[in-house]
C-alpha positions in Angstrom: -5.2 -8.5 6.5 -2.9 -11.0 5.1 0.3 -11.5 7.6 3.8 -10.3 6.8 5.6 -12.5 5.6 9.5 -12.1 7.1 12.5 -13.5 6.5 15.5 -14.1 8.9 18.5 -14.7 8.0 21.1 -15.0 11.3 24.7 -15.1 10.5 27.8 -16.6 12.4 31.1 -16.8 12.8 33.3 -18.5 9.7 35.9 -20.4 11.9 33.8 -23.6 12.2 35.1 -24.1 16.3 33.4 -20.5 17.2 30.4 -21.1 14.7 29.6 -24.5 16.8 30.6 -23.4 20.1 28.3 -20.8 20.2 25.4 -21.8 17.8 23.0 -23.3 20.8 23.1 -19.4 21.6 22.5 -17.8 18.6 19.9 -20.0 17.5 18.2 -19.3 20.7 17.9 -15.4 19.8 16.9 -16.1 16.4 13.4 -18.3 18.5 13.1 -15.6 20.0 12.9 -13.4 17.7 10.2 -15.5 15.9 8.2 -15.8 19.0 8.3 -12.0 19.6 7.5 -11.1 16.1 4.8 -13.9 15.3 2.9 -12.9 18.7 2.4 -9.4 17.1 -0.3 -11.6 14.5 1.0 -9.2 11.5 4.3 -11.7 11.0 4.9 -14.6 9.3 8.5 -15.8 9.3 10.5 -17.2 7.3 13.5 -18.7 9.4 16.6 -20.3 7.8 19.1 -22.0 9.0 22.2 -20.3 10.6 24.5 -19.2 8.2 28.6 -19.4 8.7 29.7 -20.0 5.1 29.4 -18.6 1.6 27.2 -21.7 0.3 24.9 -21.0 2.6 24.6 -17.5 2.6 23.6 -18.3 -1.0 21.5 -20.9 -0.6 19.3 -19.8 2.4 18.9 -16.2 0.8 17.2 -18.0 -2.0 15.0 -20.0 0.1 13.6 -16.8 1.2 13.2 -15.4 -2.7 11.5 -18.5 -3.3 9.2 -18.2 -0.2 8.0 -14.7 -1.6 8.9 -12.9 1.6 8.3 -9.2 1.6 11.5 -8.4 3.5 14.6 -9.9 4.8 15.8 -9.3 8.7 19.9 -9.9 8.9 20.0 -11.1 12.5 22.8 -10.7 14.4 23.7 -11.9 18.4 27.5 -12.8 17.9 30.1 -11.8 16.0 29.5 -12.9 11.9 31.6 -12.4 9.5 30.6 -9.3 7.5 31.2 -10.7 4.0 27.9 -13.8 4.6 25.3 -10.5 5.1 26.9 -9.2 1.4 26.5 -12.1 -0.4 23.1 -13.3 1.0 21.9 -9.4 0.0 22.4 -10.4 -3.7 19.7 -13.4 -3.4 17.3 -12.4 -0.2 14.4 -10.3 -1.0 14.9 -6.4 0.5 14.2 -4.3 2.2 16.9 -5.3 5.0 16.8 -4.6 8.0 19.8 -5.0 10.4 19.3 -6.4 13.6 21.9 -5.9 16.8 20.4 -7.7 19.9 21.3 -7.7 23.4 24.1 -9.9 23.9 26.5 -8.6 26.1 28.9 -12.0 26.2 29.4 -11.8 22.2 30.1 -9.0 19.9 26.7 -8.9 18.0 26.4 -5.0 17.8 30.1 -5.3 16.4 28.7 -7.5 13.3 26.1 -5.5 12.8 27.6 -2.7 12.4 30.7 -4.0 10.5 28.2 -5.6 7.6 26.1 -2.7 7.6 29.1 -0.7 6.9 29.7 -3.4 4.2 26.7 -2.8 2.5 26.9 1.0 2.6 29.8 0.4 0.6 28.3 -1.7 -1.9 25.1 0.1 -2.2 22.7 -2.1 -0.6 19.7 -0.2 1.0 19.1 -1.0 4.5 17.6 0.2 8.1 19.4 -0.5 11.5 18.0 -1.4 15.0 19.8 -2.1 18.0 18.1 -3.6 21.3 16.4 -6.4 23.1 13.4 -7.0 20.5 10.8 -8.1 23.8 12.0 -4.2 24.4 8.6 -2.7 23.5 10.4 0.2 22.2 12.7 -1.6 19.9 9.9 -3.8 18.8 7.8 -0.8 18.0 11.1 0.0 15.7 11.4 -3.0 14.4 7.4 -2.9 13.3 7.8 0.2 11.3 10.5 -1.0 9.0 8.6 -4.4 8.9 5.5 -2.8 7.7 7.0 0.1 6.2 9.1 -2.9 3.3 5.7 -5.0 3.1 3.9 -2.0 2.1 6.2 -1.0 -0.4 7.0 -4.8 -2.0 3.2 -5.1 -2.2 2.3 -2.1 -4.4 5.0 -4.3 -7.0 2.6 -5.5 -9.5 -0.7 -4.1 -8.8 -3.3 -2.5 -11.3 -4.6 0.7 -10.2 -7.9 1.6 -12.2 -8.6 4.7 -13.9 -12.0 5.6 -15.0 -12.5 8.9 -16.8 -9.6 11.3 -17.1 -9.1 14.8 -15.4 -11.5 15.7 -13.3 -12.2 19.8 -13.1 -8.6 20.8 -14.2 -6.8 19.1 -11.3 -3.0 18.8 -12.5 -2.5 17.2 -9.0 -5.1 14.4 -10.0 -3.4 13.1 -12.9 -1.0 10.5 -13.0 2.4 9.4 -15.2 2.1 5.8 -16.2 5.9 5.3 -16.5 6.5 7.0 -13.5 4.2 5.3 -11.8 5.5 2.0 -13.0 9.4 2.6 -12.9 9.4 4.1 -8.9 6.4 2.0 -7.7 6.0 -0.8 -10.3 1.8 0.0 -10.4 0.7 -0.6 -13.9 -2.5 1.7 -14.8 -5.6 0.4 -16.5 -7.8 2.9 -18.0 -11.8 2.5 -18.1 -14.4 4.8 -19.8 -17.0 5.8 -16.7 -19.7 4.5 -19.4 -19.0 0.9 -18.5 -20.6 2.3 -15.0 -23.4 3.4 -17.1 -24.2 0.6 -19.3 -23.1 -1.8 -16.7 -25.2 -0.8 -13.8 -28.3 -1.5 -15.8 -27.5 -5.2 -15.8 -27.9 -5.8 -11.9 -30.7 -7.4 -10.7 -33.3 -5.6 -9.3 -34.0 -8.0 -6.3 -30.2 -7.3 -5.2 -30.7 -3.5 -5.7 -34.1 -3.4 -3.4 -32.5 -5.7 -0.9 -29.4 -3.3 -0.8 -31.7 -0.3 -0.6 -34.3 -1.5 2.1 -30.6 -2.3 4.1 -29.7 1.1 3.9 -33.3 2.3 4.9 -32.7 -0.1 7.9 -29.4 0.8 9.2 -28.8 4.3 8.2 -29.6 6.5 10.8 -32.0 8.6 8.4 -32.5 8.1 4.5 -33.7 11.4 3.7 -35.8 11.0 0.4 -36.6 14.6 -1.1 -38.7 13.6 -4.0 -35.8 15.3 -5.9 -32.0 15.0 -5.4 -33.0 11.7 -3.4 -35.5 9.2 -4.7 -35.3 5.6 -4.7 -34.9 6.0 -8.4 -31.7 7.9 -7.5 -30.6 5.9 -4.4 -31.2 2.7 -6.4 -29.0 3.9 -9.3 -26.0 4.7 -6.9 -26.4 1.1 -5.8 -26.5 -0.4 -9.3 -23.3 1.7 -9.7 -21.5 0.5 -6.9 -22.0 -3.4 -8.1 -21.4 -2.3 -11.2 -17.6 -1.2 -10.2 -17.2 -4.0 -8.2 -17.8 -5.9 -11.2 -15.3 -4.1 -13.3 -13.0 -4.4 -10.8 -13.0 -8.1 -10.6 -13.3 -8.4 -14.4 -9.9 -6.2 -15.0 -8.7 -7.7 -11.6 -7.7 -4.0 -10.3 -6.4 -3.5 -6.9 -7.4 -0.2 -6.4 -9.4 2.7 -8.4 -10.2 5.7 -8.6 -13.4 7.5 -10.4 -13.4 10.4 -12.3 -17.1 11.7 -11.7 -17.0 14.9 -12.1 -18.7 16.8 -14.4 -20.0 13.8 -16.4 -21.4 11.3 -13.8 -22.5 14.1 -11.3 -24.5 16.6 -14.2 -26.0 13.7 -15.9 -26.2 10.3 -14.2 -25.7 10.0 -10.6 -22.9 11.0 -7.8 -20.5 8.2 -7.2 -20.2 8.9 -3.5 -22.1 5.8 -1.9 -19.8 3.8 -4.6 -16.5 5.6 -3.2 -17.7 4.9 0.1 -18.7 1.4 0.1 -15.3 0.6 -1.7 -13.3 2.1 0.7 -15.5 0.2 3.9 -14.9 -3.6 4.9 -18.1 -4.2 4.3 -21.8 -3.6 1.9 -25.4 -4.8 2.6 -23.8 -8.5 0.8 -21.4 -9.0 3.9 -18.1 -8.1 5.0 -15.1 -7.5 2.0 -11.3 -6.5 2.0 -11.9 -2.2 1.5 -10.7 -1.5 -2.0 -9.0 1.7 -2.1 -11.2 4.4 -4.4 -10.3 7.9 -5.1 -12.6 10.0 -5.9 -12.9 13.2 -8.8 -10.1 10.1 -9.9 -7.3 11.4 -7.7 -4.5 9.1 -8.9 -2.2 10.0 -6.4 -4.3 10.5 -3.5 -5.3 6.9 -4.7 -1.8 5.7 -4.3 -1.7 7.2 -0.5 -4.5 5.5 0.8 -3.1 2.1 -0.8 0.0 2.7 1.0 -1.6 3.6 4.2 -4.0 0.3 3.5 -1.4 -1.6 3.3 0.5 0.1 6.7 -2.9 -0.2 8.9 -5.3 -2.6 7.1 -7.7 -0.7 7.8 -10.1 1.5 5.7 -8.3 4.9 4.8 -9.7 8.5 4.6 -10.3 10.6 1.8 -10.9 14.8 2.4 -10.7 17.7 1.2 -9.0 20.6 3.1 -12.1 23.0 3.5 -11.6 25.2 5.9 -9.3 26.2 9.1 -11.3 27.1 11.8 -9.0 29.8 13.7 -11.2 30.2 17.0 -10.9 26.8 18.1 -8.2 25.9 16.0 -8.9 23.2 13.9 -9.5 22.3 10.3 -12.5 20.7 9.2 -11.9 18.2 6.2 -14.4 17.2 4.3 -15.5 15.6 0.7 -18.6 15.3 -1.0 -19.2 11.7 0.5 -16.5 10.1 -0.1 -15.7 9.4 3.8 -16.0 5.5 4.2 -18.7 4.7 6.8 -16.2 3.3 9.2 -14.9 6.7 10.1 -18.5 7.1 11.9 -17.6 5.0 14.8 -14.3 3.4 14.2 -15.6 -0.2 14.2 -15.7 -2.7 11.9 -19.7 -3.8 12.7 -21.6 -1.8 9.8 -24.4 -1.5 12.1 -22.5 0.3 14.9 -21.6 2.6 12.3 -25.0 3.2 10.4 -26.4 4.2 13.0 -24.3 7.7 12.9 -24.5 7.6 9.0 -27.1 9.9 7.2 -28.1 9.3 3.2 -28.6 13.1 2.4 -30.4 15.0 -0.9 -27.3 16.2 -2.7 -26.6 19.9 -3.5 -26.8 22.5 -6.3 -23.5 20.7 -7.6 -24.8 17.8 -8.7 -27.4 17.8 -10.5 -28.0 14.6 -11.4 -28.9 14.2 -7.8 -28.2 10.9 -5.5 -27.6 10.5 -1.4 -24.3 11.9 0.2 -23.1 9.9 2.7 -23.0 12.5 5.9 -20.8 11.4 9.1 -18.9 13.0 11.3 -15.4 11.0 11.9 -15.1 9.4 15.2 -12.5 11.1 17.8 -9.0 9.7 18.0 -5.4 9.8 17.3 -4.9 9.7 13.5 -1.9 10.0 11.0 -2.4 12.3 7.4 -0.5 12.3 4.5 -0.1 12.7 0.8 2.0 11.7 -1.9 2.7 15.0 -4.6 5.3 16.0 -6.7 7.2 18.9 -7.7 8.9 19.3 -10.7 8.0 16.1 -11.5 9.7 14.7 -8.1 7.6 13.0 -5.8 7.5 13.6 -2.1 5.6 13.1 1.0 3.6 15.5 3.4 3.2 13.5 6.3 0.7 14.6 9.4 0.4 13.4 12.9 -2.8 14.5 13.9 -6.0 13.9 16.1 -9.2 13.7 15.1 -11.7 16.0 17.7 -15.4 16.0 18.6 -17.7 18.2 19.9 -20.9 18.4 21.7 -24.1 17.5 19.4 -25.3 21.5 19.3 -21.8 22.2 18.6 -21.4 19.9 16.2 -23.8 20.7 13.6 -23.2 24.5 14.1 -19.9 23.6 12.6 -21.3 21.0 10.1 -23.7 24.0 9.0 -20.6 26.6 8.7 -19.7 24.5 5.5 -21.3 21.1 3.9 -24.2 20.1 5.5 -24.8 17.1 3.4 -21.5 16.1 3.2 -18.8 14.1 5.8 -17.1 15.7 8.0 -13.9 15.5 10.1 -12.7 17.5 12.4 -9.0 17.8 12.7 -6.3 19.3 14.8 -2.9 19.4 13.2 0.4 19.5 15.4 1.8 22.4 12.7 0.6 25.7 12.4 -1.5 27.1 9.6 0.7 29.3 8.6 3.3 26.6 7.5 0.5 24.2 6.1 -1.0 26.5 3.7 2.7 27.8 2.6 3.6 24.3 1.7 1.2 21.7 1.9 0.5 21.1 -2.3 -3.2 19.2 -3.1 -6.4 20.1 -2.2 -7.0 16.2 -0.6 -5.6 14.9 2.3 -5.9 11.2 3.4 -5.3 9.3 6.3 -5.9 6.2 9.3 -6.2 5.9 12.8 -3.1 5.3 14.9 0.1 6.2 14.6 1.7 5.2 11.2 4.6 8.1 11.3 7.8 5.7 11.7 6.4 3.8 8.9 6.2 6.4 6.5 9.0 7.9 7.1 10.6 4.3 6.0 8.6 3.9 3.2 9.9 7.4 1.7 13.5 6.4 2.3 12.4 2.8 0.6 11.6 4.5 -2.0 14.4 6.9 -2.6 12.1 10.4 -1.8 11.8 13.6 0.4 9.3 13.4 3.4 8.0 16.5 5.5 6.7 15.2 8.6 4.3 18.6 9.5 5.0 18.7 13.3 
């Protein structure tokens, strides 16, 4: 994942005498706070030079503009005039955050607070944190609101791709192109799903059977039918996937999602190896950066998992919520293949995680036939969440949760109770049912390992909306 990259702007006193006195000091805390942050491996900063005066709170805020930095850490470990954090806030890049450190022989929590206060008054959005920054506490604080602002600055720009429309009548599915690009400035680029069609028959057939025999390799079982799943059907899947990847690079799209249903799935293929393969760092051609794809072309599912991409770097889950089971109380998510192969094992080695993947025959809904890509998701702490509106108001449903897993008789007993084809993950919420089903609002849920709360919690107040946090 590409690093961070941070600004720091630490401000001083404006009587030149205290400024010099005690810059050998301040400058020391602002090292340190490089070191800390750069040892983490998801920073890059941008330092500047102290700042005591008006010049230069204007002139090093626009050294970090022109650095591109995704957000803008106002430093302070003595007391600063409050007026230099103001005026460098019209030029540095936000989100800010304000930073108090531990510096009991100068009044740096009194600065900090004082320009905070400042820019409450003038309207400038910003977070707080107070504390030794080698604190592993504070740094943890410190992370979310860095990665929370990175998250957010990086959606600024992108093309998310749409092919087909509405899938099955899902109002929660569809997005609002202004909307989208006036509260998260995503443009959306519209594609008919027969560019997959006519594009997939281009692709070379020596890359197809080299992808295929890969599959038959790794996989823990292709299970060819002579029906649903053929290599005729496997091999179109395959053609589709390169075929998207192609569109993607030719419309230089950032993330997609793919209608599918009824049109691809009745009459063509599924799209679930495609959605899969996407979503994983990696296809039989080598290892790539996961590009976020939403399947039944969920929009704002979609638009989750490319926040929670950019949170984690990691691949990100797509589900349905299918069923709550109430004796062992747990839900079982699942989709119809759409699970990246990484959720198998948790690693980043496709051949680790093969080896718990199964190419199934596809069901009675889709006719068109092709593999599902059956897993069950690999135990572990995770975070969940969804972006949805209501009355036209977006907002966030945000999930701490844990993955579970169960012995191997167990296991497919439960896999058999709903989808046998399809992947699986089995999930225990910290909220009750009850409260879940009242208010939760989408059918899809989505999701990383680890926990990615804090974060989300910023990038909903970044972004000016309501979060739930279902605990």
């Amino acid at each position: 994942m590409q690093k961070r990259k941070i600004g720091i702007l630490t401000f001083s006193d404006g009587r030149k005498f205290a400024h010099d006195l005690q810059y050998k000091m301040n400058k020391g805390f602002q090292d340190k706070l490089v070191k800390v942050l750069e040892k983490t491996g998801e920073i890059e900063c941008v330092p500047c030079e102290i700042i005591w005066t008006p010049a230069l709170a204007r002139s090093e805020a626009k050294k970090l503009a022109a650095a591109g930095v995704e957000a803008t850490i106002l430093n302070f470990a003595i007391w600063a005039f409050p007026h230099l954090p103001a005026i460098a806030t019209e030029f540095a890049p936000g989100p800010f955050l304000c930073l108090s450190n531990v510096n009991p022989q100068a009044p740096g929590l009194v600065a900090m607070l004082a320009a905070a206060g400042s820019l409450n008054q003038i309207g400038v959005f910003h977070g707080r944190v107070s504390g030794d920054v080698e604190d592993p506490k504070v740094l943890k604080q410190v992370m979310a609101f860095l990665r929370a602002g990175s998250a957010v600055n990086r959606l600024r720009g992108k093309t998310y791709g749409l092919f087909g429309g509405r899938s099955m009548g899902m109002y929660t599915a569809v997005p609002a192109l202004d909307q989208w690009r006036r509260e998260f400035g995503v443009d959306i680029e519209h594609i008919d799903q027969w560019e997959i069609v006519r594009r997939s028959e281009t692709i070379d057939q020596k890359r197809v059977t080299a992808a295929r025999k890969w599959l038959e390799k790794h996989c823990a079982q292709v299970a060819y039918d002579g029906k649903a799943l053929t290599h005729e059907t496997l091999e179109r899947q395959i053609r589709s996937y390169h075929a998207v990847r192609e569109l993607i690079a030719e419309w230089d799209l950032n993330f997609v999602g793919i209608k599918g249903q009824p049109e691809m799935t009745n009459s063509f293929c599924t799209m679930d190896l495609t959605e899969a393969f996407l979503n994983d760092p990696y296809d039989w051609e080598g290892p790539h950066e996961p590009i976020v794809c939403a399947t039944e072309a969920d929009s704002d599912g979609a638009l989750t998992m490319e926040i929670f991409k950019e949170l984690s770097g990691t691949p990100v889950l797509f589900a349905d919520v299918r069923h709550y089971d109430a004796e062992g109380d747990f839900w079982d998510m699942v989709n119809s293949g759409e699970h990246a192969t990484y959720f198998a094992a948790k690693s980043f080695d496709p051949k680790v995680n093969l080896a718990k993947v199964k190419l199934l025959p596809e069901n009675f809904y889709f006719p068109a036939g092709g593999a599902a890509v059956f897993h069950v998701a690999a135990p572990g702490a995770v975070t969940l969440g969804r972006l949805t509106r209501k009355n036209g108001k977006y907002w966030m449903a945000i999930l701490p949760a844990d993955f579970l897993s169960f012995p191997e008789k167990e296991t497919l007993a439960k896999v058999q109770a709903t989808q046998t084809e399809w992947p699986h993950a089995f999930t225990k919420l910290k909220v009750s049912p009850e409260r879940f089903i009242a208010t939760y609002s989408s059918n899809h849920i989505h999701g990383v390992y680890g926990d990615y709360v804090e974060e989300l919690k910023w990038v909903c107040k970044i972004l000016n909306m309501e979060a739930e946090v279902y605990v």
